[in-house]
VOKOL-916376 format. One record per atom (N, C-alpha, C): atom name; x, z, y; residue number from 1; residue in one letter. Coordinates in Angstrom, 3 decimals. Example, Ala and Ser with C-alpha at 12.3 -4.5 7.8 and 13.67 -1.06 7.14 Angstrom:
REM residues 2
+----+----------+----------+----------+-----+---+
!  a !        x !        z !        y !   k ! r !
+----+----------+----------+----------+-----+---+
!  N !   13.190 !    7.800 !   -5.690 !   1 ! A !
! CA !   12.300 !    7.800 !   -4.500 !   1 ! A !
!  C !   13.200 !    7.800 !   -3.300 !   1 ! A !
!  N !   12.850 !    7.080 !   -2.250 !   2 ! S !
! CA !   13.670 !    7.140 !   -1.060 !   2 ! S !
!  C !   12.900 !    7.870 !    0.030 !   2 ! S !
+----+----------+----------+----------+-----+---+
REM end
This chain:
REM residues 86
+----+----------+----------+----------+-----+---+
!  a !        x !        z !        y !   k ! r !
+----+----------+----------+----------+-----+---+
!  N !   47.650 !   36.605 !   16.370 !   1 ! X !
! CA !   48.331 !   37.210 !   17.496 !   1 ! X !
!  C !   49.767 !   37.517 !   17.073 !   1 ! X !
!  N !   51.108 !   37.128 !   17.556 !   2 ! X !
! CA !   51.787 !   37.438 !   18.013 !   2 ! X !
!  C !   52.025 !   38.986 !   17.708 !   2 ! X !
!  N !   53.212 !   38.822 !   16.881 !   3 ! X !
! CA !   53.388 !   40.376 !   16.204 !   3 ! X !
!  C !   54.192 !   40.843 !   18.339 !   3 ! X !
!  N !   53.851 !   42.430 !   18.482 !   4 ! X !
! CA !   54.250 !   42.787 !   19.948 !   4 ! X !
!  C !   54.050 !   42.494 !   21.219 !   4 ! X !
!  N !   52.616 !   40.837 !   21.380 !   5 ! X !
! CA !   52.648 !   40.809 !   22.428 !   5 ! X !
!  C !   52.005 !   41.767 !   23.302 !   5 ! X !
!  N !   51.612 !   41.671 !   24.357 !   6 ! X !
! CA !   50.702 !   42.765 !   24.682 !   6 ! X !
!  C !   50.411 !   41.556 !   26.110 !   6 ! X !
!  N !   49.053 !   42.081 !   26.469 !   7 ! X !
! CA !   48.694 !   41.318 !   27.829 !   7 ! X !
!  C !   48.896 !   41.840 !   28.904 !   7 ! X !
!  N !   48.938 !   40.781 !   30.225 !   8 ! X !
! CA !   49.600 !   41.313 !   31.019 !   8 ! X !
!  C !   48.221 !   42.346 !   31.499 !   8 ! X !
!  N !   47.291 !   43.000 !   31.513 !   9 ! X !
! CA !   46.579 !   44.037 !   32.182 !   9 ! X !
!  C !   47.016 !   45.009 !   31.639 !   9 ! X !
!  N !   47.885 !   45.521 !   30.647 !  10 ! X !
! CA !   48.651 !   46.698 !   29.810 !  10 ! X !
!  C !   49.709 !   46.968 !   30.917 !  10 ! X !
!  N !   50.271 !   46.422 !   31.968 !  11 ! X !
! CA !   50.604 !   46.958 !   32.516 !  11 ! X !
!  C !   52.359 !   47.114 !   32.486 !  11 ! X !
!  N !   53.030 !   46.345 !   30.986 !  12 ! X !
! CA !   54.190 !   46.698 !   31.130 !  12 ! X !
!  C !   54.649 !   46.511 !   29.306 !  12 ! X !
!  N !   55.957 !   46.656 !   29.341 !  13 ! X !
! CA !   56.328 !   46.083 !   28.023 !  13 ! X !
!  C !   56.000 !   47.068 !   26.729 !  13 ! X !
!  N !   55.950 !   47.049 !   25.493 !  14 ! X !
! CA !   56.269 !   47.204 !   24.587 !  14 ! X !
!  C !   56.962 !   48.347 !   24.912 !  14 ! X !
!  N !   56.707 !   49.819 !   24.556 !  15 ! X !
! CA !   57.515 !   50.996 !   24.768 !  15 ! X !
!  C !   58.157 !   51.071 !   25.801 !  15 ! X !
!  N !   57.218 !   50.845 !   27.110 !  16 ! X !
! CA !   57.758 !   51.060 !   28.590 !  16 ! X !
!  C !   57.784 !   52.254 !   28.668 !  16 ! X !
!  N !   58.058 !   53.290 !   29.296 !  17 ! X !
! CA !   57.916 !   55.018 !   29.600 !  17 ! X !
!  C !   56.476 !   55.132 !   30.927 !  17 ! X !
!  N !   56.786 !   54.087 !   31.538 !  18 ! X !
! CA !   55.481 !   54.387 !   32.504 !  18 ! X !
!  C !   54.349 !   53.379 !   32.529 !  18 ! X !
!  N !   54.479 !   53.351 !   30.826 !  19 ! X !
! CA !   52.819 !   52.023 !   30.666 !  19 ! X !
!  C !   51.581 !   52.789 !   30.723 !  19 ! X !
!  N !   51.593 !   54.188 !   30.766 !  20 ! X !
! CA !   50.211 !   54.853 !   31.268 !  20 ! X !
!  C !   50.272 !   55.809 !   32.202 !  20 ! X !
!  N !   51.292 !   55.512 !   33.101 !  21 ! X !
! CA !   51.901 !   57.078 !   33.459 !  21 ! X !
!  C !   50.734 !   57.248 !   35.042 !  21 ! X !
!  N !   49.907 !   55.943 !   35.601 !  22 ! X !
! CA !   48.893 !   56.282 !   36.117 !  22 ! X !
!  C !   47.756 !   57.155 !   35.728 !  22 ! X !
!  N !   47.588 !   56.759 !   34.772 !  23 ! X !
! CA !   46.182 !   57.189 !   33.996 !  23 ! X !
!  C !   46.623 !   58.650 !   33.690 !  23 ! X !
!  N !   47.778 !   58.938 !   33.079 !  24 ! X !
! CA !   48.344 !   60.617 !   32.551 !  24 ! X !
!  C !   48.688 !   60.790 !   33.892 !  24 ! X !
!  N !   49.121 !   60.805 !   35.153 !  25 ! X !
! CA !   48.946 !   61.609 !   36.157 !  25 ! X !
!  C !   47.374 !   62.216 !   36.428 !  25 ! X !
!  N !   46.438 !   60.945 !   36.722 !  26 ! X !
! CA !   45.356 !   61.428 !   36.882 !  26 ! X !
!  C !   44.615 !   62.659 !   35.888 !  26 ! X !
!  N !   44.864 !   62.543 !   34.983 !  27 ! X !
! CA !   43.998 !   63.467 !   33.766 !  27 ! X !
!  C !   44.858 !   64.598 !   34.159 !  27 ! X !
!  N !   45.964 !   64.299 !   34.168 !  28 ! X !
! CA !   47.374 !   66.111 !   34.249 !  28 ! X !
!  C !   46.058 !   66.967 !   35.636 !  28 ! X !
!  N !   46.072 !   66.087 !   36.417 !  29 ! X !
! CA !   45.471 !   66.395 !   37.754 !  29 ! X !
!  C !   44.007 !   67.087 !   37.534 !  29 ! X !
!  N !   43.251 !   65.895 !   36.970 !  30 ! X !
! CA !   41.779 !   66.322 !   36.631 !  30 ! X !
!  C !   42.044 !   68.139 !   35.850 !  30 ! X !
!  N !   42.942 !   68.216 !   35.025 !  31 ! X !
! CA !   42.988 !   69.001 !   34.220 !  31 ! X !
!  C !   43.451 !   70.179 !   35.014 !  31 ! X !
!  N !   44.074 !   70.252 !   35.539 !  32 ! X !
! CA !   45.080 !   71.320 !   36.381 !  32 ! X !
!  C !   44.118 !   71.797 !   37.122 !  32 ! X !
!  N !   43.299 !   70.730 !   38.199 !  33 ! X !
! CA !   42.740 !   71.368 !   39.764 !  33 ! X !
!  C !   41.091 !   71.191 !   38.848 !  33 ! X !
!  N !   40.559 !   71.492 !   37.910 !  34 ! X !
! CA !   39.272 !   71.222 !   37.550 !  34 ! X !
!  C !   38.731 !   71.825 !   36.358 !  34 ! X !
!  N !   39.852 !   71.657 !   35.116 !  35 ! X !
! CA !   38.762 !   71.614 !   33.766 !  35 ! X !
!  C !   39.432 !   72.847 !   33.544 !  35 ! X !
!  N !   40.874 !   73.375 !   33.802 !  36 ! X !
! CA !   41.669 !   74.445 !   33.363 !  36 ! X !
!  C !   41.152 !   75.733 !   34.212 !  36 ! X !
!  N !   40.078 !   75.607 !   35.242 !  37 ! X !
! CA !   39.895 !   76.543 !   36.402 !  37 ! X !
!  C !   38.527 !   77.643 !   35.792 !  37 ! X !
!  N !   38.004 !   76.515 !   35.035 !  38 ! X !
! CA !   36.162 !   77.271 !   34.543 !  38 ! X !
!  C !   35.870 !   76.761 !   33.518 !  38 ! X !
!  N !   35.015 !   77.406 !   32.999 !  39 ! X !
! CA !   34.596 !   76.946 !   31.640 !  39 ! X !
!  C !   33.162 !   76.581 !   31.721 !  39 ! X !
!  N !   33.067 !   75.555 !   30.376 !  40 ! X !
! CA !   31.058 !   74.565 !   30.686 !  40 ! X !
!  C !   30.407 !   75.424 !   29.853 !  40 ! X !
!  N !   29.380 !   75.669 !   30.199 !  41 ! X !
! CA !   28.152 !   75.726 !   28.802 !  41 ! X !
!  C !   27.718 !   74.548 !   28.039 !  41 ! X !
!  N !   28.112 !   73.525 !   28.611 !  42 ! X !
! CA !   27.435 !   72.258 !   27.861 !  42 ! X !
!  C !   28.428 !   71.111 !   28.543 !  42 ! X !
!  N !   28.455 !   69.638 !   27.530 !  43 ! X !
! CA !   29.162 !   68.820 !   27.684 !  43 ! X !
!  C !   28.306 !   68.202 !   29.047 !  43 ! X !
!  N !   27.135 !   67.909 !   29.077 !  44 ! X !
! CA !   26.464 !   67.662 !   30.355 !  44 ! X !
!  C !   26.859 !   68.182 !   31.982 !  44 ! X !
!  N !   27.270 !   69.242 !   31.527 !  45 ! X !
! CA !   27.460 !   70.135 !   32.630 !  45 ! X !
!  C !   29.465 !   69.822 !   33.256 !  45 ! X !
!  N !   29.629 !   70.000 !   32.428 !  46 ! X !
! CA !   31.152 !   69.160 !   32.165 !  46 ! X !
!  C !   31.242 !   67.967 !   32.915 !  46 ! X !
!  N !   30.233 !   67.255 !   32.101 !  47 ! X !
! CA !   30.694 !   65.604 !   32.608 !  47 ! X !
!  C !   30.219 !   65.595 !   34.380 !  47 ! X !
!  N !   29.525 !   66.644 !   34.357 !  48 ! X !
! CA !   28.683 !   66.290 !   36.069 !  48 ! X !
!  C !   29.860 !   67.089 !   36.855 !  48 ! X !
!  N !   30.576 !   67.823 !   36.513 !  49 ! X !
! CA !   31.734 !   68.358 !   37.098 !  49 ! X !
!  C !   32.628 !   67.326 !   37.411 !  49 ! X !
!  N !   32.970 !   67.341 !   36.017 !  50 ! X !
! CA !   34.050 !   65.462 !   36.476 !  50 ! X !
!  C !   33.604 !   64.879 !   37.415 !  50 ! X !
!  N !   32.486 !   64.128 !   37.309 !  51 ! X !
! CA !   31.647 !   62.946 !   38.480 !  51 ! X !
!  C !   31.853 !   63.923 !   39.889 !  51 ! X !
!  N !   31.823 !   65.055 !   39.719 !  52 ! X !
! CA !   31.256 !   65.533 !   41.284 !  52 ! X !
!  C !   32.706 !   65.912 !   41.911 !  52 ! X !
!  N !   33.739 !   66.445 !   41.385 !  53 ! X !
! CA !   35.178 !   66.500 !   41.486 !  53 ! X !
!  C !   36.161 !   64.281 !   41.870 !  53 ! X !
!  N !   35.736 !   63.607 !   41.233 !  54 ! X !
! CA !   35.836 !   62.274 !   41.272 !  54 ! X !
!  C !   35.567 !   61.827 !   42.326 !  54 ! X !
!  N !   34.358 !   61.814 !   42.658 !  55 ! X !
! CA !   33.258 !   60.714 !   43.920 !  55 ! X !
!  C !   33.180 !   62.172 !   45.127 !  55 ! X !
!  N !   33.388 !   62.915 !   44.648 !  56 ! X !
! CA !   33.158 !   63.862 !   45.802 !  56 ! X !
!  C !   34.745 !   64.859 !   46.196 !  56 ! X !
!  N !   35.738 !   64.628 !   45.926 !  57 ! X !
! CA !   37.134 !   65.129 !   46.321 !  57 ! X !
!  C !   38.205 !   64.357 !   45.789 !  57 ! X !
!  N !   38.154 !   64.109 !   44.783 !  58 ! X !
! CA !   39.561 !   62.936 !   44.667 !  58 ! X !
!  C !   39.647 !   62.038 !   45.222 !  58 ! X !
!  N !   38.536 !   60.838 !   45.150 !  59 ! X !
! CA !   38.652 !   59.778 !   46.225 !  59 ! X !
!  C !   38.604 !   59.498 !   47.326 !  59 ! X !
!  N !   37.727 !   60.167 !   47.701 !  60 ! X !
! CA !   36.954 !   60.272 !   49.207 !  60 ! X !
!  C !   38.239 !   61.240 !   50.013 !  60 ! X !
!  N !   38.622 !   62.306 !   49.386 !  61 ! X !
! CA !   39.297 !   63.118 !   50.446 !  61 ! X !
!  C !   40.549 !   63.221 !   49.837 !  61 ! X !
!  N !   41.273 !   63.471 !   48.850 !  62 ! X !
! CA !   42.263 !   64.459 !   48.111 !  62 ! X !
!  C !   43.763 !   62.942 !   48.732 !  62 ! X !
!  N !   44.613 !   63.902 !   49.368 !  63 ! X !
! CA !   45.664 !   62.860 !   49.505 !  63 ! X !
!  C !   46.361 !   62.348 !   48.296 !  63 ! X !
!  N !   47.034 !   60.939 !   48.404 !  64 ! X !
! CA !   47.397 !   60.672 !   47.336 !  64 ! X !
!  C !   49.025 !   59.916 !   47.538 !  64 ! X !
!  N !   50.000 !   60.523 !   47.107 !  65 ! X !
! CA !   51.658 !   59.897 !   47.424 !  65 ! X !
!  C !   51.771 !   59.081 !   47.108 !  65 ! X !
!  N !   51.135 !   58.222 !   46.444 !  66 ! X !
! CA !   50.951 !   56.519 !   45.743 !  66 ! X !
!  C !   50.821 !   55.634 !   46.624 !  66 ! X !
!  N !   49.566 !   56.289 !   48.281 !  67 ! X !
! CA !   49.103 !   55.669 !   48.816 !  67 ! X !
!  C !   49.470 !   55.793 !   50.419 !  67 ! X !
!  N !   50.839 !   56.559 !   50.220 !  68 ! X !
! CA !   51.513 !   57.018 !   51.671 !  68 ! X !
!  C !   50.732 !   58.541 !   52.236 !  68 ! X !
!  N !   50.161 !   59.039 !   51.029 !  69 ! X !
! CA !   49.597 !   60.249 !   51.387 !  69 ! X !
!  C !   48.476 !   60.149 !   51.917 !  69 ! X !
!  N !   47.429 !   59.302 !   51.906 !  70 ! X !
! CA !   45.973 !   58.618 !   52.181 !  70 ! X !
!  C !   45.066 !   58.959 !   51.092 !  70 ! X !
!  N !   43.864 !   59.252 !   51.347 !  71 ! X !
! CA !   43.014 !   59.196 !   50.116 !  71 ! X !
!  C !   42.266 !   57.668 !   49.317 !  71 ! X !
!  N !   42.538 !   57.657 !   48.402 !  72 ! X !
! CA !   41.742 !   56.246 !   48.442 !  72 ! X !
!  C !   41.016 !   55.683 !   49.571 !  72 ! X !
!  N !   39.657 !   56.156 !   49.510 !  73 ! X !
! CA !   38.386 !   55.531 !   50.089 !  73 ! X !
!  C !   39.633 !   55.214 !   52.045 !  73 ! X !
!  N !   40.114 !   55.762 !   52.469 !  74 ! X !
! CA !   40.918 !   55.631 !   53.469 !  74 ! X !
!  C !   41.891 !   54.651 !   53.229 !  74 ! X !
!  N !   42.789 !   54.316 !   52.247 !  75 ! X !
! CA !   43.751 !   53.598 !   52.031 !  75 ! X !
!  C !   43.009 !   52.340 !   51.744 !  75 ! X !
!  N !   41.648 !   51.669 !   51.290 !  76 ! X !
! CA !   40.834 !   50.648 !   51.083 !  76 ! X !
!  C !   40.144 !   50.175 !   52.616 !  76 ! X !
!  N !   40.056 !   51.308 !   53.597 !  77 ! X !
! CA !   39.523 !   51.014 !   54.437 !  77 ! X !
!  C !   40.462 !   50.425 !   55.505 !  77 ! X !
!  N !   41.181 !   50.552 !   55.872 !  78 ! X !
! CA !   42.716 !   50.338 !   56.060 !  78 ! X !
!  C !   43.255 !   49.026 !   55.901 !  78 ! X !
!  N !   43.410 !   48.783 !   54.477 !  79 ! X !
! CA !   43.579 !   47.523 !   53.969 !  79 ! X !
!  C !   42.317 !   46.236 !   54.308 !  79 ! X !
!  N !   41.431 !   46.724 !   54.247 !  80 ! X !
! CA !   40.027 !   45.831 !   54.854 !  80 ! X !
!  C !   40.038 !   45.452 !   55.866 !  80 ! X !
!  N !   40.458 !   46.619 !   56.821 !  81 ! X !
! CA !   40.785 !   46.265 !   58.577 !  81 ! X !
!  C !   41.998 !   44.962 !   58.965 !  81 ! X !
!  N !   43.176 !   45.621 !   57.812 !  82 ! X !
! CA !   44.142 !   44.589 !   57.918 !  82 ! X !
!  C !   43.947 !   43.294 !   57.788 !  82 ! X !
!  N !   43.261 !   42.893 !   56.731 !  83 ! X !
! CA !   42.827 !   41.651 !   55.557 !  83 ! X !
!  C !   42.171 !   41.166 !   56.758 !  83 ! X !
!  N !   41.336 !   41.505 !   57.633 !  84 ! X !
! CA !   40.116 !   40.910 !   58.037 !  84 ! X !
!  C !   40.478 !   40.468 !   59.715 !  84 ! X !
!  N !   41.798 !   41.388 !   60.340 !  85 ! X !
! CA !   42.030 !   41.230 !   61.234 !  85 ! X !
!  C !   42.825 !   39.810 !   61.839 !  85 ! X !
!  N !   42.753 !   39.087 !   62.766 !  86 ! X !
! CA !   42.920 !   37.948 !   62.598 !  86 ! X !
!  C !   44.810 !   37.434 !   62.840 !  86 ! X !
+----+----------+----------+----------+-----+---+
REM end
């Protein structure tokens, strides 16, 4: 391999500033409105927080400025209607 290449699913060059800056919004977020609010008794209990905060308010409902202020599951549904409309 190619001393520096990187592939294109990385998202961006070699010491870009916003080659993860999706992924570190989301966690800043998870962290702020979720893990910083209560504390677990157990990593189990934790992880079912995540999942239930994820599939049950971030996607489904929580607006998102990425997506014109839409929640996912809305901004996919949207796009489906478009795609499909003739």
């Amino acid at each position: 391999m190619r001393r520096g290449w990187r592939s294109s699913a990385d998202g961006g060059s070699v010491g870009d500033a916003y080659d993860n800056a999706m992924a570190e919004s989301f966690f800043s977020t998870l962290e702020a409105e979720l893990l910083s609010r209560r504390r677990f008794s157990s990593q189990a209990e934790a992880r079912m927080a995540c999942f239930s905060y994820i599939e049950g308010w971030y996607n489904p409902v929580r607006l998102h400025s990425g997506l014109g202020y839409r929640s996912p599951m809305t901004y996919e549904a949207e796009m489906q209607i478009a795609l499909t409309e003739p």
